[in-house]
C-alpha positions in Angstrom: -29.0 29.4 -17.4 -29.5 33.0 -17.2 -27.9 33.0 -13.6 -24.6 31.3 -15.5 -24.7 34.2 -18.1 -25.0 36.7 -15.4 -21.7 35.6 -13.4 -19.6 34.6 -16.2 -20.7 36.6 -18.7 -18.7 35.2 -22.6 -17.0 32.5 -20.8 -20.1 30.8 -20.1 -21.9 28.8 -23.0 -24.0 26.0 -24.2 -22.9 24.2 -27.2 -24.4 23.9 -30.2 -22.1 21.3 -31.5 -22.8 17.9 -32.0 -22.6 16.3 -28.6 -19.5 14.2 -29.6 -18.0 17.4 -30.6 -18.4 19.6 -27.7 -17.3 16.4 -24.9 -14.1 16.6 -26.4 -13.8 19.8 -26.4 -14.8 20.6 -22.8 -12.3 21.6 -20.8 -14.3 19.5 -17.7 -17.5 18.0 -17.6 -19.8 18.4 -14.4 -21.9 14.8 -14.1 -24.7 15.3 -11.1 -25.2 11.1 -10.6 -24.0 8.2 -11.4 -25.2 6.9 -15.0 -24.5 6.4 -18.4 -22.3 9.3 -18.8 -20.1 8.7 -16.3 -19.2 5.6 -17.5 -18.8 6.8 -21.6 -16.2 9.9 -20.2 -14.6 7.1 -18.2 -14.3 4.8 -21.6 -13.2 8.0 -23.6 -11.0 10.0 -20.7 -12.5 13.7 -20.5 -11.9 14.9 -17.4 -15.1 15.5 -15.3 -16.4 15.9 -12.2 -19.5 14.6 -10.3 -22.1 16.1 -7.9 -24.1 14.1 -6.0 -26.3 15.7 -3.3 -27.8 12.4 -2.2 -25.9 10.2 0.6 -24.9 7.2 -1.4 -27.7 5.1 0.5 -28.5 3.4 -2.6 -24.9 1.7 -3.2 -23.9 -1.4 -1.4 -20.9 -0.5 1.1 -17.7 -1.5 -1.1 -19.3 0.7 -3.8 -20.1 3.3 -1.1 -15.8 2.9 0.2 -15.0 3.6 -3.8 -16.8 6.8 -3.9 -15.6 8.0 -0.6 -11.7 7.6 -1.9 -13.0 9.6 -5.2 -14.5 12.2 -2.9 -11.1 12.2 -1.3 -8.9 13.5 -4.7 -11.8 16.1 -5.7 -13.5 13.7 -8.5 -17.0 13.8 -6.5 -18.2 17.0 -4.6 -21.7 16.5 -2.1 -22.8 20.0 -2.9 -23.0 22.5 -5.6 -21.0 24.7 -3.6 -18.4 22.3 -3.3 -17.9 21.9 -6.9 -18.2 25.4 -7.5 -15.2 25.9 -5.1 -13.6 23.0 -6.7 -14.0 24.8 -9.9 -13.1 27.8 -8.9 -9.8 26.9 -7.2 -8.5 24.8 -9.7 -9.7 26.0 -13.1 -6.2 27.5 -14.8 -5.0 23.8 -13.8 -7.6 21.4 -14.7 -5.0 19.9 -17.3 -2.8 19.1 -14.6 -5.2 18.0 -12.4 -6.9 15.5 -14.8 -3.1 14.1 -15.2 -2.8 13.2 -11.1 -6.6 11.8 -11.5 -6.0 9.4 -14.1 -2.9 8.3 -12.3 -4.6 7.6 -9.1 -4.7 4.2 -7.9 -8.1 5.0 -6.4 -9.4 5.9 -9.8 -7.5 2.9 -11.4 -9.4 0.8 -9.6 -12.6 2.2 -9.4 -12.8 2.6 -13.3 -11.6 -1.3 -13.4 -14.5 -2.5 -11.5 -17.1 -0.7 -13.4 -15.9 -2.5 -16.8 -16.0 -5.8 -17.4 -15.8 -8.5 -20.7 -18.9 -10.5 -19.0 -21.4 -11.4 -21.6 -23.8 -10.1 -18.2 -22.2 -6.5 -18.0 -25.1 -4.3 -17.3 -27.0 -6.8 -15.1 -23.7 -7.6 -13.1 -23.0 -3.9 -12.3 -27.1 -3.6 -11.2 -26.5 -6.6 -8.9 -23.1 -5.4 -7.8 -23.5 -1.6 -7.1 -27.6 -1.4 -6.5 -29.5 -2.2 -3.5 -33.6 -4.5 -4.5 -32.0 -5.0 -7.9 
């Protein structure tokens, strides 16, 4: 954290709020997998962005095809310094950015697949997405 303070000084914090609270009031969220966050910020809409050093090994190959197409519109960076640039590039116009995003029929679709009204939600998604589940 102390490297955080160094560069950016008062615009750098961590929140004290409530955790509801402060999600809301994030300008972005930075997610580094894929887990239960990602799905509650899809459900409520903050915008956020996800890191995700790994290859995508894990996921079976449609899953794999849905991240590359987010990678593609600047939702998911493979490297800290990728985000970082992200960030950097693109922060006085996150708002606009989050706009296009949510407008994308990439995204459309890839936040349609991971909900569902199956009584078997959570154990559909492990068989779906996961590899030896």
């Amino acid at each position: 954290m102390s490297v955080w303070k160094e560069k950016y000084g008062k615009k750098f914090s961590i929140s004290k709020e409530n955790k509801e609270k402060s999600i809301y009031n994030s300008k972005i969220i930075i997610l580094d997998d894929i887990s239960t966050p990602l799905y509650e910020f899809l459900k409520i809409g903050v915008p956020f962005i996800i890191i995700i050093k790994d290859s995508y090994q894990n996921f079976k190959p449609h899953f794999k095809n849905e991240l590359e197409k987010l990678e593609k519109i600047g939702l998911i960076h493979k490297s800290a310094q990728s985000g970082a640039n992200f960030l950097n590039n693109n922060f006085e116009n996150l708002y606009d950015w989050w706009k296009k995003i949510i407008k994308n029929k990439n995204f459309k679709q890839f936040k349609k697949n991971l909900f569902s009204s199956n009584i078997n939600f959570l154990e559909n998604i492990k068989k779906e997405l996961l590899y030896g589940l």
